[in-house]
N, C-alpha and C positions, 0 to 999 in steps of 0.2 A: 904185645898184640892189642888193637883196639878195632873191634865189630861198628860198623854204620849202618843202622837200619836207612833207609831211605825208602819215601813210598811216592811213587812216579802214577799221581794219576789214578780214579779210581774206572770201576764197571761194575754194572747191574748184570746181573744173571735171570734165568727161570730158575723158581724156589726148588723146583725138583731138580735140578742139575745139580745146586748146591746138599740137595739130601733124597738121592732114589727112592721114589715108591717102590717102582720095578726093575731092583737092580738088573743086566745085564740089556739085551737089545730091548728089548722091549722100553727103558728109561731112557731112550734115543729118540723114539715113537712119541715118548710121554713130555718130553721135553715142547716139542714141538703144537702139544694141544695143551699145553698149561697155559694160563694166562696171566699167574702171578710171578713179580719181581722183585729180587732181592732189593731191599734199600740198597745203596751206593758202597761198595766195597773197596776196602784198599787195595793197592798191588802195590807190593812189596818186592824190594831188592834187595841186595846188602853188599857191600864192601868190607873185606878183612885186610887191616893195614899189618902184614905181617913181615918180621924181619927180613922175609926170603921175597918180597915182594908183593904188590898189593894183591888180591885174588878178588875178584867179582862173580858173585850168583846170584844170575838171571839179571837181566837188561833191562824187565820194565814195559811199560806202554811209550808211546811214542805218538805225536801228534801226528803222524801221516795215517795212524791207525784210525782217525776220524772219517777222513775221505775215502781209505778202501774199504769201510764199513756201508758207506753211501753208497758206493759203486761196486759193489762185490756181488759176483750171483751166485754165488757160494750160500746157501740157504739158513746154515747159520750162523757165518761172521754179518750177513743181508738181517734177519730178522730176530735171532737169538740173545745177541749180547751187544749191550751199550757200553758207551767210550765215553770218558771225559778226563783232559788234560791239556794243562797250562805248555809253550816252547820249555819255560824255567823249571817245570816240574821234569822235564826229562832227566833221566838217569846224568848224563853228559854234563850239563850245568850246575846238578846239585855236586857232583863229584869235585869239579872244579873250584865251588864255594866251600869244599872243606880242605882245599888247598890239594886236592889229588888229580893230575893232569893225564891224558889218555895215554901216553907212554911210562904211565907209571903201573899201569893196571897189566901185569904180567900174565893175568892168566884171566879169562871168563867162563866163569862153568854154570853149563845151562841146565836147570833140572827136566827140563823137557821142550819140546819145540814149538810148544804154543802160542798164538801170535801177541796175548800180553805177556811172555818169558822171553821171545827172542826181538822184539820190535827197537829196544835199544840199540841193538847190534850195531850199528852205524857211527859208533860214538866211538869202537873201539879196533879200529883199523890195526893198530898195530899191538895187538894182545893176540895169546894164543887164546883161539876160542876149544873149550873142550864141550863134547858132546856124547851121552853112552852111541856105543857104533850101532846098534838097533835102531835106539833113536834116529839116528841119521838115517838108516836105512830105508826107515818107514817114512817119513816127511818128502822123501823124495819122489818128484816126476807127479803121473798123472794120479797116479794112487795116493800118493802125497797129498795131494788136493782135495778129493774126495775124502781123504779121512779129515781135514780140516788145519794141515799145514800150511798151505798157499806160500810153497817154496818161492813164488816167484818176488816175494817182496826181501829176499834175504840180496842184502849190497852182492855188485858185479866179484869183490873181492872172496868172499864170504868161502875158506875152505875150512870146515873146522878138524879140530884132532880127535879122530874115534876115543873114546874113552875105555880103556879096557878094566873091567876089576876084578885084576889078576893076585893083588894081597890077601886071597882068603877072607874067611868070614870075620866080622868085626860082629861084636857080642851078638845078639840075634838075629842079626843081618850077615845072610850068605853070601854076599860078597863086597869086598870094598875095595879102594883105590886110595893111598895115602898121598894127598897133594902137596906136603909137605913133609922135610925130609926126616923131622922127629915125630911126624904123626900126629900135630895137633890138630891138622884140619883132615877130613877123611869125608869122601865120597863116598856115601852105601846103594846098595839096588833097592830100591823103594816100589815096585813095580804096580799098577792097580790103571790108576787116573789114565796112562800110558804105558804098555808092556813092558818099555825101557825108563823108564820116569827113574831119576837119581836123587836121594837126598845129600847136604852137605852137613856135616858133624864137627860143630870148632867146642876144641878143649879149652876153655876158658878159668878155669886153674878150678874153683868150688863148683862151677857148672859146664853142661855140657849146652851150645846152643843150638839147637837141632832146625836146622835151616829145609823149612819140609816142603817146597813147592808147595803142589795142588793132591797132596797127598792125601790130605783133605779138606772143609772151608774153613773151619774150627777147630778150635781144642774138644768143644765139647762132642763134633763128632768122631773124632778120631777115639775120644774115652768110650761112647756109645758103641764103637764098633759099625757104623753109619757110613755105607759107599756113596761116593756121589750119583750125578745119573750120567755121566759118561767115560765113565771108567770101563776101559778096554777088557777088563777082566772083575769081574765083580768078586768072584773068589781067591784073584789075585793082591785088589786092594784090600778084603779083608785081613787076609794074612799078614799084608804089611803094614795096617794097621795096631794087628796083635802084637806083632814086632814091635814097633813106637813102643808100646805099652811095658812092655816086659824091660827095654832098654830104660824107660822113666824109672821101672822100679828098681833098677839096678844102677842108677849112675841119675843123680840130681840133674835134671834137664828142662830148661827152658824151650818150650815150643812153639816154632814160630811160619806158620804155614803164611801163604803168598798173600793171602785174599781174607784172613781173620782179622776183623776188626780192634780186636783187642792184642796183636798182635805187639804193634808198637810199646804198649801198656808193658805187658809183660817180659818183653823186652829189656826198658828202660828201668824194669824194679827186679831184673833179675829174677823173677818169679816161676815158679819149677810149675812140673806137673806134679799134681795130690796124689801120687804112687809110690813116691820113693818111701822104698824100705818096707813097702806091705808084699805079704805074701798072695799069690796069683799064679793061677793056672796059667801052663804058657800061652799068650792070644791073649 
């Protein structure tokens, strides 16, 4: 089995989205009267070339996400968050340049339906796209839009597979999905950023790489215990935070959220979280 980071393209955020003052509605409010912007952040994909087939989590930014950001009256894909990306930097052409062709990618598992997590989509017509089935539930129609999916940019084709996780709890995570047939890659319920927000879990033989979406922007907030400011649940991302946490101290884990700049870094050095093997309250 061999993990590809890939980072398709970065975006600037408001500083309070990447770290709540006021977590729950009110850091929605807050977002909107900040005026301060992240430096340029990565977004992050990955590729796992596994024997049972390749597997892709999350798709990336995509250059059409430039011009519906200009034309969007959607208030905060319109004024909230900047785009920047190369055609080459799409998910589609890097995949290619490591010799992996769109019919090879058997499966894409989206951690949530955010429009730099699903903007790749178009790369991959003939993969099964999975999706938690809430997730899907919520992105759709006019509610969809309003909470900030803009279903209407997903391909004509676009059906994906509800994802159920129906395997029972995986260590402090209440539910999981094993996507592979001995269990080294595992989908857990990650819930906070989005109701349905999933992370993906590859056994990597001495580490575990813990593929965390926007669960949170950093390592270091996810150690702080630090919700972002638009997490649908703010006492829902804490908890799946404390989760993270208790899984690093139980199982050597490399963490590797969508948008942390140091991301790739410890990635490429196999570098864990500074938990394992200390004792911790659960959370």
């Amino acid at each position: 089995m061999k993990v590809h980071a890939i980072r398709s393209g970065s975006v600037r955020i408001k500083s309070v989205q990447r770290e709540a003052r006021y977590p729950g509605a009110l850091g929605l409010v807050d977002i909107f009267a900040d005026r301060e912007w992240t430096d340029w952040l990565p977004t992050y994909a990955w590729a796992i070339e596994h024997r049972e087939g390749v597997i892709v989590v999350d798709t990336g930014q995509s250059t059409h996400l430039l011009e519906q950001a200009r034309r969007s009256l959607h208030p905060y894909i319109r004024w909230q968050a900047r785009f920047q990306i190369e055609p080459e930097q799409e998910l589609g052409p890097q995949l290619k340049a490591l010799g992996i062709g769109p019919r090879d990618v058997r499966q894409v598992m989206l951690t949530h339906l955010h429009i730099d997590h699903d903007a790749g989509l178009r790369h991959f017509p003939h993969s099964k796209i999975c999706i938690a089935a809430g997730e899907i539930a919520k992105a759709r129609g006019v509610m969809g839009t309003l909470r900030g999916y803009l279903p209407q940019r997903w391909p004509d084709w676009f059906s994906p597979s509800p994802l159920v996780l129906d395997d029972g709890p995986h260590g402090p995570f209440r539910a999981s999905k094993r996507l592979t047939r001995d269990g080294d890659v595992v989908a857990v319920a990650t819930p906070g950023h989005t109701a349905d927000h999933i992370s993906v879990i590859v056994d990597d033989g001495d580490v575990a790489f813990f593929l965390a979406g926007d669960t949170s922007y950093d390592e270091a907030l996810m150690l702080a215990g630090k919700v972002d400011g638009v997490s649908a649940s703010a006492a829902a991302s804490g908890a799946t935070l404390g989760a993270i946490r208790d899984f690093a101290r139980q199982r050597p884990t490399v963490y590797l959220p969508t948008h942390d700049p140091m991301s790739g870094g410890r990635f490429a050095r196999r570098q864990i979280v500074p938990l394992f093997g200390q004792a911790g309250k659960p959370g």
